[in-house]
N, C-alpha and C positions, 0 to 999 in steps of 0.2 A: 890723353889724346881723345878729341871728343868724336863721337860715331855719328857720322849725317844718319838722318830719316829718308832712305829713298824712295817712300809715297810721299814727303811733306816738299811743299814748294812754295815757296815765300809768295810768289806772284798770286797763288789762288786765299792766299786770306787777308789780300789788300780790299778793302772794299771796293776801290776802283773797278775792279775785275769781276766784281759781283753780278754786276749786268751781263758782262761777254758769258760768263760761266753758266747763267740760264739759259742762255741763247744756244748755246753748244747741247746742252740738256744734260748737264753735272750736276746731280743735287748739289746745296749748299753744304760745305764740311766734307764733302765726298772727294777724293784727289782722284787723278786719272789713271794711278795704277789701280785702284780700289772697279775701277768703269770698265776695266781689260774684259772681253768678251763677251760684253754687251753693246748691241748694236746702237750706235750714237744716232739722234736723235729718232728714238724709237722709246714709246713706253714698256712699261714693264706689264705682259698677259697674265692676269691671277684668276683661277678657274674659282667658280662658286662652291660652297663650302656643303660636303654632302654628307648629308643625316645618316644613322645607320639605321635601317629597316627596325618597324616594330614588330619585338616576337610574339607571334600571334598562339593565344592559350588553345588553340585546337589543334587537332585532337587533345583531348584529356588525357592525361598518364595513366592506365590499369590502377595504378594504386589507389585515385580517389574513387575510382566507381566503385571498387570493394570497402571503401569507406564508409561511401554512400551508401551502399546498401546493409552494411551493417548496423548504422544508425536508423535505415529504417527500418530493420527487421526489432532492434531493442523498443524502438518506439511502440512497434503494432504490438510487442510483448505483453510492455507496461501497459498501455491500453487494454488486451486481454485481460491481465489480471485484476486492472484495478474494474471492471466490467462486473469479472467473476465476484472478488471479494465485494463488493456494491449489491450483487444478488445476493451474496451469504450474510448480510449483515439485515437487508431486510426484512427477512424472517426471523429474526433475534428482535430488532426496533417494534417488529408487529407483535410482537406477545410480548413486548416489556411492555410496550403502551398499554395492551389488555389488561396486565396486573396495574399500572399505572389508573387507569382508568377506571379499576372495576377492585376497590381496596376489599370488598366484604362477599371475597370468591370462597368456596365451601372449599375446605380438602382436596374433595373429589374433584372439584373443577379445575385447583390448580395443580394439581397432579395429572389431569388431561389434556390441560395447556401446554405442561412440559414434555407430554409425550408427544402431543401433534411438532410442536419445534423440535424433537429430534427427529421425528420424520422427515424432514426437512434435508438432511443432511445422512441418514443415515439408512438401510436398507426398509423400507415400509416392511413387505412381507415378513423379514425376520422380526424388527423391533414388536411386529401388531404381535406376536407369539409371546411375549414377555409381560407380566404382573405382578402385583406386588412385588414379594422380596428380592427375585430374579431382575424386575424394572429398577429397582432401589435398588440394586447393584450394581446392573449396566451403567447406571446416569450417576451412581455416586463416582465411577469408574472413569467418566469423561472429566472430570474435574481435577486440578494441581491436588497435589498427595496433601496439600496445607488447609482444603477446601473439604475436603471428604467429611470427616468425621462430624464438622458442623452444616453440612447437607443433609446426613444421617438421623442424625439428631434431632432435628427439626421436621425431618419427615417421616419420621420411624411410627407414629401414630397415626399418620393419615394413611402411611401404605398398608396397616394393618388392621385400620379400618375400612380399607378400600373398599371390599366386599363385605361386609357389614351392615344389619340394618342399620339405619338412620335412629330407629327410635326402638325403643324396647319397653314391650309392656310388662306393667307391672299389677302383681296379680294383690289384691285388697281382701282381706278376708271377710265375707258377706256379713258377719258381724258387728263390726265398726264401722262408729255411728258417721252420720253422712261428713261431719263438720269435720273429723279426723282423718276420713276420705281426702278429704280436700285441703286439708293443711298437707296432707302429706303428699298427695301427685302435686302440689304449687311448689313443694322443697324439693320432690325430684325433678322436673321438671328446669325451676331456675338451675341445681347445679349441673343436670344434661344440657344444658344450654353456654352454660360458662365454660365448660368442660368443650363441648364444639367449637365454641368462638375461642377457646386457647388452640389446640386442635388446628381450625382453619388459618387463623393468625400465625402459627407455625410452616405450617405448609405453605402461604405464602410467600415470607418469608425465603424459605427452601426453593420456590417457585424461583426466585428475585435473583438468587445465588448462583442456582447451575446457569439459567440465560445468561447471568452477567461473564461467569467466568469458564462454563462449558464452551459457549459459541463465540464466535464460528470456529466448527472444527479444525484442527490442524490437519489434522489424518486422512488418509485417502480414503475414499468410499469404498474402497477391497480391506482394507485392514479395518475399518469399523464394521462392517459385515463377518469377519473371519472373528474378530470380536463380539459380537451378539450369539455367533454360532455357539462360542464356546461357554457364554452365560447361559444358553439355551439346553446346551448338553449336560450341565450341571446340574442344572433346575431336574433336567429328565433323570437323571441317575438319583437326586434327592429322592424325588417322587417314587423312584423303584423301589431305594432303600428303603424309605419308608413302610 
């Protein structure tokens, strides 16, 4: 038994009927049970299509302004330190350059050089207390445990000549003849002079080594000071002992 459509109606998809069905204002395809409850010849009212508000970023959430300011507190940091470390490295670059610059320094001078650079970094009033073997202690002492011994080494003549004359006469027995005078101060003479220039060449050397691998210090300016004290109190009680 076949079951009628009761929206479909033969009449409305004659084409005949095409015209009257606009007129009436049935869309086309559309039956008149489908038109129930909509007012005949009346359009259909469609409202305009509304955006939803944009979410506006103000106020800022608490969490970025502590973000914010944490990145600029790391910035002003790094800034500080690369400042600081920029100052400790130019007093190391200024006395490399002087040995750099000045190859044929005596002993003495490059051992003055390296005193005035550790002034630099470390307490003036204590370090100026400190000489010879007491200085060639303190400064072998800033250098890696691998660097010492060949610091030592190298300077152990010039710190022991520190205070030392330069020159030492030598006394000629007024007997011998002039020509023997003078063969023999020209052979003491060149080997006091080769003997200086090993000497100097060494300490420079020495000079080259603690700048290169002393500086810039690690250590706070309290523990290099509490460090000098106690090179300083050693030196005194040697000197008692003695």
């Amino acid at each position: 038994m076949a079951i009628e459509n009761p929206t479909y109606s033969p009449e409305i998809a004659k084409p005949d009927n095409m015209q009257e069905l606009m007129q009436q204002g049935i869309p086309q395809g559309m039956s008149p049970g489908q038109m129930q409850g909509q007012p005949s010849g009346q359009s259909i009212q469609l409202h305009d299509i509304h955006l939803p508000e944009q979410v506006s970023d103000l106020p800022i959430a608490p969490g970025w302004w502590i973000l914010l300011t944490l990145i600029v507190i790391a910035l002003f940091s790094l800034i500080k330190k690369y400042k600081q470390r920029k100052v400790l490295l130019a007093h190391q670059k200024q006395a490399l350059a002087v040995l750099t610059n000045n190859p044929a320094l005596s002993a003495k001078q490059s051992i003055c050089l390296v005193k005035w650079a550790a002034m630099q970094y470390f307490s003036r009033q204590q370090l100026a207390k400190l000489y010879g073997d007491s200085l060639q202690q303190f400064l072998a002492q800033q250098l890696p445990e691998k660097h010492q011994a060949k610091f030592i080494e190298l300077s152990n003549a010039g710190f022991q000549g520190q205070y030392q004359a330069e020159t030492n006469v030598l006394s000629v027995d007024d007997s011998t003849n002039e020509s023997t005078k003078q063969s023999t101060t020209q052979t003491v003479t060149e080997a006091a002079t080769e003997t200086v220039n090993s000497v100097d060449s060494d300490c420079h050397q020495a000079a080259t080594l603690w700048l290169n691998y002393a500086l810039p210090v690690k250590k706070t300016k309290h523990t290099a000071t509490r460090e000098v004290n106690k090179v300083t109190m050693k030196k005194i009680e040697q000197e008692h002992n003695a």
